[in-house]
C-alpha positions as CSV (number, residue, x, y, z in Angstrom):
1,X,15.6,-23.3,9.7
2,X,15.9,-24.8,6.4
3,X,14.8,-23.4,3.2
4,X,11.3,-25.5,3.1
5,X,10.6,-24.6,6.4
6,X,11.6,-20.4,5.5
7,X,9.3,-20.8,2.8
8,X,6.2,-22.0,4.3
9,X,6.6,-19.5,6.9
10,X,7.4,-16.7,4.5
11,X,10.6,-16.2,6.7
12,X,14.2,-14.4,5.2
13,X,14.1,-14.7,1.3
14,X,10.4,-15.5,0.8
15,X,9.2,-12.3,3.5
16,X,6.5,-10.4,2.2
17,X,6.0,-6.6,3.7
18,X,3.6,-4.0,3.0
19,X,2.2,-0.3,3.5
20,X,-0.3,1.4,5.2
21,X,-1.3,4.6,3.1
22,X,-3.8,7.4,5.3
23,X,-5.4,9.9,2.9
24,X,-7.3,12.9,3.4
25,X,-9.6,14.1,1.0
26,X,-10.3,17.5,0.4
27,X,-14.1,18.0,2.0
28,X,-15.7,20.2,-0.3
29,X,-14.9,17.8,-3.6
30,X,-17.9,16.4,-5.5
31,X,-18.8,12.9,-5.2
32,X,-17.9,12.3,-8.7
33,X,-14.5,14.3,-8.2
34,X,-13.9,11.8,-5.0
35,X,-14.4,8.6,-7.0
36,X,-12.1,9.7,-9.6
37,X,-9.3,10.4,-7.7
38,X,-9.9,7.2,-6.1
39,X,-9.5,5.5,-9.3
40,X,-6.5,7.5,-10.4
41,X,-4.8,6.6,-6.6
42,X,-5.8,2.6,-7.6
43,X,-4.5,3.1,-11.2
44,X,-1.0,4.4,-9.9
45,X,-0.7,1.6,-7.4
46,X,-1.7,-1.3,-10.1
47,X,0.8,0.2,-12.7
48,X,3.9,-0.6,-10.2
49,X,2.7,-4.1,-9.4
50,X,1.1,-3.3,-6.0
51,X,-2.5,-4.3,-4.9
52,X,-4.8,-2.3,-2.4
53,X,-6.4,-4.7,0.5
54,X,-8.1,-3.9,4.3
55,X,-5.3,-5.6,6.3
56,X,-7.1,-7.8,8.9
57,X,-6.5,-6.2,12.2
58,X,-5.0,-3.0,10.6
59,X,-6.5,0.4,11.0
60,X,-9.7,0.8,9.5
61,X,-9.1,4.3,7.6
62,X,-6.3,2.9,5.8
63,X,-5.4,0.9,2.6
64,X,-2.8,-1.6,2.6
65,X,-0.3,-2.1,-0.2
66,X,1.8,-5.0,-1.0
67,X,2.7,-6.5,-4.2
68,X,0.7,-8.7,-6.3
69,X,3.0,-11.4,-6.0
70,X,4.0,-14.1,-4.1
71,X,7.1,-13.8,-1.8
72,X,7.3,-10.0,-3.4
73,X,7.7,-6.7,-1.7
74,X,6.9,-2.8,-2.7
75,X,10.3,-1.1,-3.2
76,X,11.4,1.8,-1.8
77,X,11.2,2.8,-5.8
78,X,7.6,2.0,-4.9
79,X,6.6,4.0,-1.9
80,X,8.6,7.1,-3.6
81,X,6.4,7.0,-6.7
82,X,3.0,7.1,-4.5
83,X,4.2,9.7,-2.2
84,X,5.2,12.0,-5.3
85,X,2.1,11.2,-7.0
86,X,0.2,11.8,-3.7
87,X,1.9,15.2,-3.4
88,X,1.1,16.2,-6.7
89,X,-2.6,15.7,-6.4
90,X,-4.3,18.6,-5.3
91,X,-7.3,16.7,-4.2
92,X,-5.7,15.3,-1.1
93,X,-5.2,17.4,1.5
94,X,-3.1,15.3,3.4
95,X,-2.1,11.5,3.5
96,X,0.4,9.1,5.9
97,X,2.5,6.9,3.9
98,X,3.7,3.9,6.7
99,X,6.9,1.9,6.6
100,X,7.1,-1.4,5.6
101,X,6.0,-3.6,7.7
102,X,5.8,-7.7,7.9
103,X,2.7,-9.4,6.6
104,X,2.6,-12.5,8.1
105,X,4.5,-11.7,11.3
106,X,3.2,-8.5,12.5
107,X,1.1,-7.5,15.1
């Protein structure tokens, strides 16, 4: 396969993978609370690059994460940060951080 052909099927050097993150929110939080910590989980992920989606056929209690560019992947760097941060929050009682996976090849 040559490079054109790699590229339009975002194959070796132009793959793009992404994360499925699973949280659990602490039940008796108020609305307010839950909204906020929402933001704060968005604002972490948007200050390493990354963008939050519904991946089309994915699970529907989960937020995807991949990077905000083209041909770009989330780090391992990446992931770390958002589990740390994820720990840290006191908010979340408990959340699933998936391995990378394929975007445009997976099932």
């Amino acid at each position: 396969m040559n490079r054109r052909q790699r590229k339009k099927l975002y194959r070796k050097e132009f793959q793009e993978k992404g994360f499925n993150v699973k949280l659990i929110l602490d039940e008796k939080i108020e609305h307010e609370q839950f909204l906020e910590v929402l933001d704060n989980f968005f604002d972490q992920v948007e200050s390493r690059d990354l963008c939050i989606s519904n991946r089309v056929g994915g699970s529907s209690d989960a937020l995807f994460i991949s990077s905000k560019f083209k041909y770009s992947s989330p780090s391992k760097e990446d992931m770390d940060f958002l589990d740390k941060w994820l720990k840290e929050n006191k908010s979340i009682v408990k959340f699933e951080i998936a391995p990378l996976i394929d975007i445009w090849h997976s099932a």
